[in-house]
N, C-alpha and C positions, 0 to 999 in steps of 0.2 A: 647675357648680363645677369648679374647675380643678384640678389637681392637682398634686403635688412632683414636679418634675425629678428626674431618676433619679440626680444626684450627690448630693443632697441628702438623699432620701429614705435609700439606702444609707448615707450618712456620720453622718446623727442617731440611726438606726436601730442603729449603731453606740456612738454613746457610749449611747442610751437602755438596751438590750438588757442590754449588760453591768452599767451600773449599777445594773441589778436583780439582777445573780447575781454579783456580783466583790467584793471589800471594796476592793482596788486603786484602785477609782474614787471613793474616795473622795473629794470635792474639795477644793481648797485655798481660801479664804476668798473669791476673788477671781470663782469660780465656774468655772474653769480647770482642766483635768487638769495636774498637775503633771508636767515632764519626766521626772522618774524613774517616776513612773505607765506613761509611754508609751513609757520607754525597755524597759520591763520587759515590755511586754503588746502594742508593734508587731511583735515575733519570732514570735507566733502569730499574732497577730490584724492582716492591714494593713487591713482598714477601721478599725482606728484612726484611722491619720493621714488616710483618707478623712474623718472622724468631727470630726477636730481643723478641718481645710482650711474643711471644711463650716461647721462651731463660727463661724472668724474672719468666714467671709461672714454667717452669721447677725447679727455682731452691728454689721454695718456700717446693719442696717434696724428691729434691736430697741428699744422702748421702754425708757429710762430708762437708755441706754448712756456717758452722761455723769455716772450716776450723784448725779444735782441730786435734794436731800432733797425728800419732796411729792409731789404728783400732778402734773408737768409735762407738758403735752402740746406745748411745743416742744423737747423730748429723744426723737429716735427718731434718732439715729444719722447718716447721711452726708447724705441729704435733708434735714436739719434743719439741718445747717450751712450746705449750700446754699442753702439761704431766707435764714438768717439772713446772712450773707455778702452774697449778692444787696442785701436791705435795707442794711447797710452800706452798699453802694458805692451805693447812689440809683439802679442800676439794674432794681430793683423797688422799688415805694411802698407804703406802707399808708395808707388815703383814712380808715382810723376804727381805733379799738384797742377795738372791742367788748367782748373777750375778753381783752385780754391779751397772750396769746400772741406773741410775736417782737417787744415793744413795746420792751424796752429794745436790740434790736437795731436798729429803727430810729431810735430816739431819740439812737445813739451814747453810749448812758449803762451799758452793761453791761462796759465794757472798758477803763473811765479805771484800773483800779483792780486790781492781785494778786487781789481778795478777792473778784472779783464770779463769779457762779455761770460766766459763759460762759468767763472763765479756765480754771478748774477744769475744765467739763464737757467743752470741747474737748482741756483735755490728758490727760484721762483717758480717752477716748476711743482717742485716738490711740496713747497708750501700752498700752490693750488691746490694739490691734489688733498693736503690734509684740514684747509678749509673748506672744503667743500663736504670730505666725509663729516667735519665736527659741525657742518650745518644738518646733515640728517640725525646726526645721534643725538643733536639738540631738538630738532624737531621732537624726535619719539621717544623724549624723554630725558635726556641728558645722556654724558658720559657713565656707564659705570651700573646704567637703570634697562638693562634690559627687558621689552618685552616678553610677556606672557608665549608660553606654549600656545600654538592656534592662531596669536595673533599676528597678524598678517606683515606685521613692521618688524618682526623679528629678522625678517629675511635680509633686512634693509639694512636691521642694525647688524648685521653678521657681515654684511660687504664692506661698511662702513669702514669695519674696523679693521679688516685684513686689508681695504685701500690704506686707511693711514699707519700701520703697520709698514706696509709694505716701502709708503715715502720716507718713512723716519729710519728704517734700515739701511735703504737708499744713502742718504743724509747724512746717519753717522758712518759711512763707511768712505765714503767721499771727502770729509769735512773733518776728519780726526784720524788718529792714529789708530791700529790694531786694537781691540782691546786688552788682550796682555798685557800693554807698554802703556798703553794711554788710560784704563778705566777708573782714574781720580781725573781727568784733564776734563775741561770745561769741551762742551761741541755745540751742540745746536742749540735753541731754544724750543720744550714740550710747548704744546696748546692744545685744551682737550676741550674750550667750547667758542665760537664767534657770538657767544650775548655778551661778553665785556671786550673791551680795547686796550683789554691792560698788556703792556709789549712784558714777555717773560725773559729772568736773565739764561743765558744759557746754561744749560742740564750738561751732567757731566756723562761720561760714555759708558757708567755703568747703568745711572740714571736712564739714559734713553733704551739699553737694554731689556732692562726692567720692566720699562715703558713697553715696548713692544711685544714684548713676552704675553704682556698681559692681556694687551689687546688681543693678541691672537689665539689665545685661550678661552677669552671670552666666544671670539668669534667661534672658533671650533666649537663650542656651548650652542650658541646660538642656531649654527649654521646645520646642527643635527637632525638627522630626518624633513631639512630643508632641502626644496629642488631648487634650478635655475633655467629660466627657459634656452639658454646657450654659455656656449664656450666663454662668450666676452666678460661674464658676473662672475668672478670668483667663488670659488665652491668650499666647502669642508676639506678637499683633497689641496687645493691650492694652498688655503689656508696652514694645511700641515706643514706641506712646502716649505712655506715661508717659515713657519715655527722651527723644524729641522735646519732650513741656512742656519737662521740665527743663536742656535745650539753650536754648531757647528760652528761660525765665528767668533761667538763667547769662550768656546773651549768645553764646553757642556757635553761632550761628543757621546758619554753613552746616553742620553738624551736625547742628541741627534740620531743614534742611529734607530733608537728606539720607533721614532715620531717617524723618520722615512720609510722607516718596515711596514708601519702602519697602513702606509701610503699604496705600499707593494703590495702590499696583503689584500687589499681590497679591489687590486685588481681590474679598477677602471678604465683606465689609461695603459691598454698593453702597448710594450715596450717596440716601435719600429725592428722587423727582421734584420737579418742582413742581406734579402731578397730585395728588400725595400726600400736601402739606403739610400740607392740609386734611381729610384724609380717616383719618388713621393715629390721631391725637390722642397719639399718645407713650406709647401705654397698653397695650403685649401686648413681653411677652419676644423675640417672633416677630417686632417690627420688622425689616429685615432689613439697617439702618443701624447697630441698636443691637449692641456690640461687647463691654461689658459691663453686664447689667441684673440687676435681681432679679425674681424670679418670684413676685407676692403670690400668698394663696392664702387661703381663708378658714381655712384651720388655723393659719399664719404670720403672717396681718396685724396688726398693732397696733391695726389699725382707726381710730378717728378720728384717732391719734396718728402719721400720713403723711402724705407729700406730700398726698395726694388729698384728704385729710380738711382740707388747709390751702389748698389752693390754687386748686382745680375748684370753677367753680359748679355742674358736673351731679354732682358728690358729695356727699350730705348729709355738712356738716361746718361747720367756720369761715370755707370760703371761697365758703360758700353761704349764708351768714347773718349778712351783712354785717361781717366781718373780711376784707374786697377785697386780695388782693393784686393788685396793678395795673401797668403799666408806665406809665411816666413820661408825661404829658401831651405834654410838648415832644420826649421820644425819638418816640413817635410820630407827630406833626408831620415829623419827619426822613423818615419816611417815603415816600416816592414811592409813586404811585397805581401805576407798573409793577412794584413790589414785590410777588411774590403773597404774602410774609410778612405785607401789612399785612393781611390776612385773615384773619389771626392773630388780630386785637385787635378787639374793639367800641369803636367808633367814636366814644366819646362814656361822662362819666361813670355807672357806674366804668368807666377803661379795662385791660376783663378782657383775662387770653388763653384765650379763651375756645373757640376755636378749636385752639388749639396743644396745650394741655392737656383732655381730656373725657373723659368717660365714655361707653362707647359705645351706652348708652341715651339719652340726649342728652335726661335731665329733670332741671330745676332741682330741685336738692337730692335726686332720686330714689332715687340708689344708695347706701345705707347697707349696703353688703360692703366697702368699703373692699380689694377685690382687685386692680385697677389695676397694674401694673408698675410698675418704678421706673427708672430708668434710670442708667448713672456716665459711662459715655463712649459716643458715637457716632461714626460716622465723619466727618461735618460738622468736626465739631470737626479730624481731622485736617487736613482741607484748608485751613482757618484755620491750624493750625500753620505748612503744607507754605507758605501762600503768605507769611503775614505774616515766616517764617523768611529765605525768598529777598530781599525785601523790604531786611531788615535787612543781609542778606549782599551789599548791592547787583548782586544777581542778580536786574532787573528783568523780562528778560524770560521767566525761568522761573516768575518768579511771577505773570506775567500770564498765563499759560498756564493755572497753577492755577486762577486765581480765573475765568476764563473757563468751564473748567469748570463752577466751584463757582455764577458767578452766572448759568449759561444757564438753570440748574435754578429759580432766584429771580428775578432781575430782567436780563431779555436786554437792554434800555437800558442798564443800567448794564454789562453784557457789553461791548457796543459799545464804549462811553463810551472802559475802562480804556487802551485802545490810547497813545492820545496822553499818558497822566497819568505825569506824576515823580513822584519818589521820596514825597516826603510827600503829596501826593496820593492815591498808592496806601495810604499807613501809615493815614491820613484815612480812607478806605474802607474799609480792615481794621477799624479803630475802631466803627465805624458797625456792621462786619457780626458784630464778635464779642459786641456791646449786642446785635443785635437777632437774631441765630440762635441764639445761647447763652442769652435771656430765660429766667429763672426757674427755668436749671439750673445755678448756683451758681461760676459763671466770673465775674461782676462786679467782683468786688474784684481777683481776680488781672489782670483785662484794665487796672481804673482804675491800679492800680502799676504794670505793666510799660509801659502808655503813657504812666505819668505825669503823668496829666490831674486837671483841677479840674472835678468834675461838679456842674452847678446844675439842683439838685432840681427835680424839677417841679412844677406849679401844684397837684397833687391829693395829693403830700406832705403828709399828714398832721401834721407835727412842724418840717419845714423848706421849705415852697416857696419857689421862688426862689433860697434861697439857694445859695451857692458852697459845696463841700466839697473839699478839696485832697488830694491823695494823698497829702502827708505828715501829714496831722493822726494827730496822737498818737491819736485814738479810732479809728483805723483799725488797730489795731498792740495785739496783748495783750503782759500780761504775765505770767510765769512763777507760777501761785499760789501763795500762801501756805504751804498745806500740802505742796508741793514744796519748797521754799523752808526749812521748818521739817525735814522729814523728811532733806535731803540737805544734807549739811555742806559738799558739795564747789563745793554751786553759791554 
């Protein structure tokens, strides 16, 4: 049995402790310590804001975080977007809807509409997450008022900010067009403190860019010569992460690829071998690629209501009992036999990844702990950033250098290969490698908008084989819910 990470443990320990012997912690409706709570009780007590920091990651992997009436078991928070997302863009399939579960997200029918639950459940979601960071930033000072070098709430205000970075990127990329097309268009509404209740009208997509730029700037300020006692607190490295996506989806690209080099260069997070692809299963905190994860545990897991419970055939759950999530019949086709990625997949219906994701008792339906880790970013992902970035920035040769790297570890042919390939050639390859390295961890829809591509389902799509889906279909794209919509006059 595994046990809590030592930020964790400290930080819940923390709000638990007191809220047996304080009246202060009283909660506010939302299940949240209110800022005045924290503003009043971090002067004695700082595992507070350890308590609060802890609180936000919690609720990136808790059940029912979307807040959807009912017993829903595809509501557990950031992993569950990811599926569903994935499903969206056709680069995960579902071959049968046994169960239910994530069906109207493949079927493209949960999001024509303000009123349908995944409206709702992803913006409530999201706006947890950046009320609850604008309750620390408020505590230790406001937005904008970073602490002092040394002192101890810097660290806080450095997670703070790359958590609500991290929702509003989210947010505008779900909730609005491209930036390209849309960066005059009205999207979300900013909120940078809960000591007023004033409802803000919605920020336009250049706005929330801006917004989040900034944030993560700071954060990277803040977060410097800062530790973290584990994977779960977002770090300096993370933080880049997220600054490089959103370079990258602004169109900022020698920016991004600048901010992801940075990333490489420091060398923390080495890159999984291709010794290892097959061996790690994506499943321990301990990866030593993974850059942010969560640490299941059987005091903390949802249990069947996780990735692992959805996805893994060696997990007893849904995706061991015929609700298959699958990768595309014809993506794997794309495959080359010198890919060690396609070792990934079984080879034939259903096509699992069965491989990529396990359990590491490796029996069909075995493991009912549902403990498995969970993963948000890895390093992989950066070097995807680092080259497809250069790429755009017609900085061919530095991005062949990346991806040389990146595919000596994957596919040394296609290493070879990239020497001679132009410009779209290379973007082509990027295409290919962000579908098949990022499978099933919730990058699909972002890769099919920023490439712009029309993706045809594959033959073992359940709902649409064959067919074409185009990046701008309106089902790809939510809208604002209802009871946002009702509640705030401004928007």
């Amino acid at each position: 049995m595994k046990t809590y990470k030592k930020g964790i443990v400290i930080g819940l320990a923390a709000i638990t402790l007191t809220a047996c012997s304080e009246s202060f912690l009283e909660k506010n409706p939302n299940g949240w310590v209110t800022t005045e709570q924290m503003e009043e009780n971090a002067t004695w007590n700082p595992n507070i804001l350890l308590g609060q920091a802890a609180g936000i990651v919690s609720t990136t992997f808790a059940y029912g975080t979307g807040g959807i009436s009912g017993t829903n078991h595809d509501d557990f928070g950031q992993k569950s977007i990811d599926i569903a997302t994935d499903l969206m863009s056709g680069n995960v399939v579902s071959s049968s809807y046994s169960y239910g579960w994530f069906q109207t997200d493949a079927m493209l029918t949960n999001n024509t509409s303000d009123r349908t639950k995944r409206a709702y459940s992803f913006w409530r979601y999201y706006y947890r997450i950046i009320k609850a960071a604008n309750t620390i930033l408020d505590t230790v000072g406001g937005d904008g008022k970073m602490p002092d070098e040394g002192d101890s709430r810097r660290n806080f205000y450095g997670q703070a900010k790359v958590l609500r970075a991290y929702a509003y990127f989210n947010l505008v990329n779900l909730y609005a067009r491209p930036y390209d097309v849309a960066k005059s268009e009205k999207a979300v509404p900013i909120y940078k403190t809960q000591l007023t209740a004033v409802a803000e009208p919605a920020a336009t997509v250049d706005e929330i860019y801006t917004f989040i730029i900034n944030d993560l700037k700071e954060a990277i300020t803040a977060l410097t010569n800062e530790t973290r006692s584990d994977k779960t607190a977002p770090d300096i490295n993370v933080a880049k992460g997220f600054l490089a996506y959103t370079y990258l989806s602004k169109g900022e690209y020698a920016l991004a690829a600048q901010t992801a080099k940075e990333v490489i260069e420091v060398n923390a997070y080495p890159m999984l071998t291709k010794d290892e692809l097959t061996t790690t299963g994506f499943n321990n905190i301990d990866n030593h690629s993974f850059m942010w994860a969560i640490d299941l545990t059987l005091d903390n897991s949802p249990a069947l209501p996780t990735f692992w419970g959805m996805f893994d055939y060696f997990t007893y759950g849904y995706g061991s009992l015929g609700n298959y999530k699958e990768i595309p019949d014809n993506l794997y086709a794309e495959i080359p036999a010198t890919d060690k990625r396609k070792d990934w997949f079984r080879g034939g219906a259903p096509y699992l990844g069965w491989w990529k994701f396990y359990d590491a008792a490796r029996k069909p339906a075995g493991d009912a702990l549902w403990t498995n880790d969970e993963v948000y970013m890895r390093m992989e992902e950066i070097y995807l950033i680092a080259a497809e970035a250069s790429i755009r920035a017609n900085d061919l040769e530095g991005a062949k250098v990346v991806l040389k790297s990146f595919l000596s570890e994957r596919d040394e042919a296609a290493a070879e290969a990239i020497e001679e390939m132009n410009s779209d050639q290379l973007l082509e390859l990027m295409y290919y490698n962000w579908r098949v390295e990022m499978w099933g961890e919730g990058r699909g829809l972002l890769t099919m908008k920023r490439f712009k591509k029309a993706v045809v389902r594959g033959g073992n799509d359940a709902t649409y084989p064959g067919k074409t889906i185009d990046y701008t279909d309106s089902r790809l794209y939510f809208q604002i819910p209802t009871s946002e919509i009702t509640n705030n006059p401004n928007l």
